[in-house]
N, C-alpha and C positions, 0 to 999 in steps of 0.2 A: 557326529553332530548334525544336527539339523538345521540346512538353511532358510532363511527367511526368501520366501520367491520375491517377484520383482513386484507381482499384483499385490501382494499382502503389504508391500511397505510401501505400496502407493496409497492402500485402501483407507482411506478413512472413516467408515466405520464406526459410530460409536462417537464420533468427536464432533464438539460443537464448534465451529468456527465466527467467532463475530467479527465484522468486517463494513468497516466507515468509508463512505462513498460508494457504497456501492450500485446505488444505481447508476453511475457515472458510465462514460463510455468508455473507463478501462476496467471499470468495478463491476460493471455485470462481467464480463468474461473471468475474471478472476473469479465471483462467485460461483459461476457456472463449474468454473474447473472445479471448487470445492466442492459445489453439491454434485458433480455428477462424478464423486471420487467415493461419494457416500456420505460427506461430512451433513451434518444440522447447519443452515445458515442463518445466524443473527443478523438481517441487515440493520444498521444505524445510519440515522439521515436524520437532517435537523426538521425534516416535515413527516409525521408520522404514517399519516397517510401512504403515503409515496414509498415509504419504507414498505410498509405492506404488502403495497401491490408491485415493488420489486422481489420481495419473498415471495410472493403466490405465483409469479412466472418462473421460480427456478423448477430443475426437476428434483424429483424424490419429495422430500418434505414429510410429515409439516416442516415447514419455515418461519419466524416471525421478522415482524422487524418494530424496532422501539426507536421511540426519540433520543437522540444523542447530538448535541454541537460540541462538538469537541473542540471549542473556544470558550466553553464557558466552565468552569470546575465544577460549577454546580449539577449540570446537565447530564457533563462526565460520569461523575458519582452518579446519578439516578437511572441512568441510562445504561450504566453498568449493572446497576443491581435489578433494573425490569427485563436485559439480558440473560441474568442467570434464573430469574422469576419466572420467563419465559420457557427456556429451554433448560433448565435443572443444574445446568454449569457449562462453564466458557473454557476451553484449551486451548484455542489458538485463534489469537488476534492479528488481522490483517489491519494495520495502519496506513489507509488508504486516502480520506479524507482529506480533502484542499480549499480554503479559502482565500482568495490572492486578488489584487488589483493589476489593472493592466498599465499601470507604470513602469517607465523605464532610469536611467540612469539623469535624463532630461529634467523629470517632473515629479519623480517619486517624493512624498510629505516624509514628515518624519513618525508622524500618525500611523499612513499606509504602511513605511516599513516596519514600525514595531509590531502594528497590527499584525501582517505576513510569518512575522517571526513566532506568534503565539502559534500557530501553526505546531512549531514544533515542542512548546510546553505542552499541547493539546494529546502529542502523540505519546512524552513521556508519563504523561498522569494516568494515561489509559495503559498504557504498556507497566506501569507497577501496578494497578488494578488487577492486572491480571497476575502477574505474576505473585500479590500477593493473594488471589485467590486458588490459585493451584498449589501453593505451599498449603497452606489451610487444607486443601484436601487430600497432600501427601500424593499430588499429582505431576506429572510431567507436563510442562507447556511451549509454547512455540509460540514467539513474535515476529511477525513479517512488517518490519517498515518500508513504506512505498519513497524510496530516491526518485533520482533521476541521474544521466549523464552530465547535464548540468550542477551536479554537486560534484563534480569530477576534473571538468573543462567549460573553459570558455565558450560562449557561443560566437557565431564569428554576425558581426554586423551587417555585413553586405545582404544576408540570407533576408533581411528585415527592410533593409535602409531603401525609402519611399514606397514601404506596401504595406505595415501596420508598426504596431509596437516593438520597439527590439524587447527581446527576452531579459523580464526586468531582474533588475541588480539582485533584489532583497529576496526573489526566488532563489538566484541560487545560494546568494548567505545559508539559506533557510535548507536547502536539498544536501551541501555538505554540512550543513551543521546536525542534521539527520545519518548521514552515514556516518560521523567521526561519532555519534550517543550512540548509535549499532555497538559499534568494537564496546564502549565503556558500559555498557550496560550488558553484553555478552561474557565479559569476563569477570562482572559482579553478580550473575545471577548462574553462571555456571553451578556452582557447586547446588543451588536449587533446583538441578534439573529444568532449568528454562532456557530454550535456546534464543538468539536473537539475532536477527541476520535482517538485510536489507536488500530488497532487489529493485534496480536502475531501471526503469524502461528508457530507452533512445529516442528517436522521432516517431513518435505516433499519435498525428494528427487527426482530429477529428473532420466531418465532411463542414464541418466552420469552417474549418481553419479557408486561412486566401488562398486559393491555386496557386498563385506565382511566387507564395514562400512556398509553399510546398515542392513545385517544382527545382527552387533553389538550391532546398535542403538536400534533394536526391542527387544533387550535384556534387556536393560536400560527403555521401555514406559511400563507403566501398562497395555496396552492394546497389545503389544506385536507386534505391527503393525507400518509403515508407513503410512499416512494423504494423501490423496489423494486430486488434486485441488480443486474438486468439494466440498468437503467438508469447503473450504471456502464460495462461494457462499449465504450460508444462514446470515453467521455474517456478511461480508461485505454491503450485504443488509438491514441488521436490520441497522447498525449502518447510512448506508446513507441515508433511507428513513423517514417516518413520523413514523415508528414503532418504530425507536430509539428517538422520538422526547425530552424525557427526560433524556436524557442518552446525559453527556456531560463528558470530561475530564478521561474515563477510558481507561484502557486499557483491552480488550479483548483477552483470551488467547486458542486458537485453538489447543491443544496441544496433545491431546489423554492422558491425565492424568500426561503426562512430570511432571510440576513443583506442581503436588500434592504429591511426595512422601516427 
């Protein structure tokens, strides 16, 4: 029998990946790990423009990028189908995409949190999108939903308490409410050849973020450090490619040791 190598099951090749937020500052590296794997990248972004010109800077290509808010169903649907208009069809969907308030447990509305929460209606309507569009074509697919550790654990307050927001309540409803529809949507689309797995990033602040949480936080990781984007890259790619081909319904955690204490 002949093995599959290590390059061939990373290669992507042939496969369209579309991928929401990705011009963000963990979405460009994650698309970059896609297009420089080989993949087509669909960027979705709710300002069209900007989509584009995050496609024209990845490498290989062509690339497009379409409108998509994945807040609104309507948008969903069309921006689904200028995805496959674009590039001739979709196999693997990175559920990236975040809209959220900077409220915490103090001040959050009941507005802002339900708001937060369509988050994750946003990501199931796109993730059966696809899924039912690769049945239709008698294809194998792959969804990567974007967690966090905070869909896992607590954040601790001190890291926050008098330098910005603590890390609001309805984020994390919303990041485990994302990991626990992984598992329930991986063991109902199994038998459709669609895998569905979830991967956590840990602390990985952007150069926003305040120095003295930042410094906090690397108090709290066992490795003492901040996560840098690239360091996603290699999971995101396992889990979308043929190298995750047996790896369904987990969740993957990027964390620098976070949730092993």
């Amino acid at each position: 029998m002949t093995e599959t190598t290590v390059q061939q099951l990373f290669d992507m090749t042939g496969q369209t990946a579309l991928i929401t937020g990705a011009s963000g500052y963990l979405g460009q590296s994650m698309s970059r790990a896609m297009a420089e794997a080989g993949a087509t990248i669909v960027v979705g972004s709710r300002d069209r423009s900007r989509a584009q010109s995050t496609a024209d800077a990845l490498p290989g290509g062509p690339h497009f990028g379409v409108e998509l808010n994945h807040l609104l169903e309507d948008s969903i649907n069309s921006g689904f189908e200028a995805a496959i208009s674009a590039a001739g069809k979709v196999d693997v969907l990175i559920n990236n995409g975040q809209q959220g308030h900077a409220m915490d447990v103090t001040n959050v509305t009941a507005e802002a949190f339900n708001q937060d929460l369509q988050n994750a209606t946003g990501y199931f309507l796109l993730a059966r999108k696809l899924r039912d569009h690769v049945v239709s074509r008698d294809a194998a697919g792959s969804i990567v939903m974007i967690g966090s550790m905070y869909g896992v654990v607590g954040s601790y307050p001190e890291a926050y308490e008098d330098i910005c927001t603590a890390s609001p309540v309805q984020y994390h409803a919303l990041k485990g409410g994302i990991i626990h529809m992984t598992r329930h949507l991986a063991v109902y689309w199994a038998k459709d050849n669609v895998r569905v797995n979830c991967l956590s990033p840990g602390p990985f602040p952007s150069e926003k973020a305040p120095t003295a949480m930042v410094e906090r936080l690397k108090q709290k990781s066992p490795m003492a450090r901040m996560g840098k984007p690239e360091e996603l890259k290699g999971a995101v790619l396992l889990l979308a490619s043929r190298a995750g081909s047996y790896i369904t319904g987990q969740n993957l955690l990027v964390d620098g040791g976070w949730t092993a204490w």
